[in-house]
C-alpha positions in Angstrom: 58.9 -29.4 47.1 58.5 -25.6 46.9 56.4 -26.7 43.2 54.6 -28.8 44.8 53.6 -26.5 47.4 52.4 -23.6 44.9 50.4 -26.4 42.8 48.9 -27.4 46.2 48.1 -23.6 46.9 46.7 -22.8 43.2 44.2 -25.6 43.6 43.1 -24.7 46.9 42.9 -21.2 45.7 40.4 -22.5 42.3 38.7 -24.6 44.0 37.5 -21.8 46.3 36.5 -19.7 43.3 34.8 -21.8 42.2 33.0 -22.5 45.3 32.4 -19.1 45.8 31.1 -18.9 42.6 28.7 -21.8 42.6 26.9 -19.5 45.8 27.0 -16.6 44.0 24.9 -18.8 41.3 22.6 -20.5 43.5 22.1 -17.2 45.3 20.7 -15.3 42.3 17.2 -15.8 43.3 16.1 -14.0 46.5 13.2 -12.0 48.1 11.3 -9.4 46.1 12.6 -11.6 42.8 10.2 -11.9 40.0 8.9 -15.9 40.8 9.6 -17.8 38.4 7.1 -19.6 36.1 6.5 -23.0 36.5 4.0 -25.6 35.0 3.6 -28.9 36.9 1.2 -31.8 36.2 -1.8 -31.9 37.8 -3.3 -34.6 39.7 -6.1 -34.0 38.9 -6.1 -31.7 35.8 -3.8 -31.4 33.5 -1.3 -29.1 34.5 -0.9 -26.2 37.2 0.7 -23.2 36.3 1.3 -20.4 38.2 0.5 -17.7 36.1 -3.3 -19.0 36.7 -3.1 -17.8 40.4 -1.9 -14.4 39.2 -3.9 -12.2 41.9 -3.2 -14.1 44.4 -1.1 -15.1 47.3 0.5 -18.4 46.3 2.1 -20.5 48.6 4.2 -22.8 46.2 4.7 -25.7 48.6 7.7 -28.2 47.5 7.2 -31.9 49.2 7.8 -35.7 48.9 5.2 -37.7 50.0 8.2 -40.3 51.5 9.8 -37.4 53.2 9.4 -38.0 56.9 10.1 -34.3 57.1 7.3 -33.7 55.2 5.1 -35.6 56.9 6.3 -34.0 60.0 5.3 -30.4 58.8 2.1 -31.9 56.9 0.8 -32.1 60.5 0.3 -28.7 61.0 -0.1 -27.3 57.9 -4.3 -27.9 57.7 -4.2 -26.4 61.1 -2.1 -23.2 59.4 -4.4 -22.7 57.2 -7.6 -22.7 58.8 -8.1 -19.3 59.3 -7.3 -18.3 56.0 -9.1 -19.9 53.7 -11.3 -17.5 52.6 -8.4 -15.2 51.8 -7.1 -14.8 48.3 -4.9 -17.6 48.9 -3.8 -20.5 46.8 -1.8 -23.4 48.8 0.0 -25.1 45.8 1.1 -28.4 47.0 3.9 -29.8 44.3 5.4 -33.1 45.1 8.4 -34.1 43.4 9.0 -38.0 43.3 8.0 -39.5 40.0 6.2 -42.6 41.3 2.8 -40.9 42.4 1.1 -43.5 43.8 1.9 -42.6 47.3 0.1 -39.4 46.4 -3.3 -39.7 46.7 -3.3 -41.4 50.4 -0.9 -39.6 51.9 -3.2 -36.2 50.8 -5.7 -38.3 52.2 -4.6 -39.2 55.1 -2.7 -36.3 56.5 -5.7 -33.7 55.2 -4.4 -32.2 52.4 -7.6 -31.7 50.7 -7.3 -27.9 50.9 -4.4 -27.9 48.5 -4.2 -27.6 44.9 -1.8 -30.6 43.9 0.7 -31.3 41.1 4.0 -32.8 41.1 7.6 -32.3 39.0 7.1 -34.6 36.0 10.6 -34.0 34.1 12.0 -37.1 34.9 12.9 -36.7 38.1 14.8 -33.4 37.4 12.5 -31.7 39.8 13.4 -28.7 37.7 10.6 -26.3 39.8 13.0 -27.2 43.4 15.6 -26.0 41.1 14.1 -22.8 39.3 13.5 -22.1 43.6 16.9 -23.0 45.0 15.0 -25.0 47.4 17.6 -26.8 49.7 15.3 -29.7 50.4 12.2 -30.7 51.1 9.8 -30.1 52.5 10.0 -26.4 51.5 7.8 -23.3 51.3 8.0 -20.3 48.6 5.4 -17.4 48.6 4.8 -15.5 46.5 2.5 -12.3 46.0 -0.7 -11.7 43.8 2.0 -9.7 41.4 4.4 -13.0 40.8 7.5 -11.2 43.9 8.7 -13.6 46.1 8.0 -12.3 49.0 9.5 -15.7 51.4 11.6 -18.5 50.0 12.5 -21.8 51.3 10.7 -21.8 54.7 9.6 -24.8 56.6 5.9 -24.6 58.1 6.8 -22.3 61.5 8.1 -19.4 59.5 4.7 -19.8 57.1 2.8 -20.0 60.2 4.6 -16.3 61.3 4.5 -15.2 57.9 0.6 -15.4 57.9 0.2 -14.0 60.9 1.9 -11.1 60.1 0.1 -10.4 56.4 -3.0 -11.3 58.7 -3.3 -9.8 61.8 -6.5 -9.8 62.5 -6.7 -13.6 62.1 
């Protein structure tokens, strides 16, 4: 029994290393970070990269056009942006389901039209949520006109405060 009982304990005891350690992994990336690069397809060019918005506020913007949540914070998100769109910003909207078709009208129809649009096309991989450590969707990186994170993995309320602040005259 008294075997048993050390086994028991050992596994307990590896399998939080090695929960511990999977953290410590997924934790690597934080605030004031170097972003990382990331090219996405285009919808309607080619590809969007974001070392072509360097010198300029990016808001990488991680969705799912199926994602009620997403549509949820699609709501507001026009209205967020108002005032700011004749700052140095670029809203980069990235969805991450293969099957675009759903794309175009929910843009459409929830007044995306401000956005720059691309979404994850390695196979479903949605390797940029990954490079991010994004938890889910939907979910908002920014990043500053030198490539620093400056916010990771914020829903639309914390942009809407981050804004504000980097903006207070707006």
């Amino acid at each position: 029994m008294k075997a048993r009982n050390k086994i028991s304990l050992y596994v307990i005891v590896l399998s939080l290393i090695a929960i511990l350690s999977a953290g410590t992994f997924l934790s690597m990336l934080s605030v004031g970070d170097k972003a990382p690069a990331f090219t996405v397809a285009g919808l309607d060019r080619d590809s969007i990269r974001l070392s072509d918005y360097k010198g300029k506020l990016v808001i990488l913007h991680l969705w799912s056009p199926t994602c009620p949540h997403c549509r949820e914070a699609n709501q507001f998100i026009p209205i967020i942006m108002a005032p700011y769109k004749d700052e140095n910003i670029a809203y980069i909207m990235v969805a991450i389901d293969m099957d675009t078709s759903t794309l175009r009208p929910v843009i459409k129809e929830d007044k995306l039209n401000f956005a720059i649009h691309g979404y994850d096309p390695f196979d479903g991989a949605a390797k940029t949520m990954l490079d991010y450590k994004a938890s889910g969707t939907p979910s908002i990186q920014v990043i500053d006109e030198k490539g620093k994170i400056l916010a990771m993995d914020i829903g639309y309320k914390q942009l809407k405060k981050f804004l504000k602040k980097q903006y207070p005259t707006k």
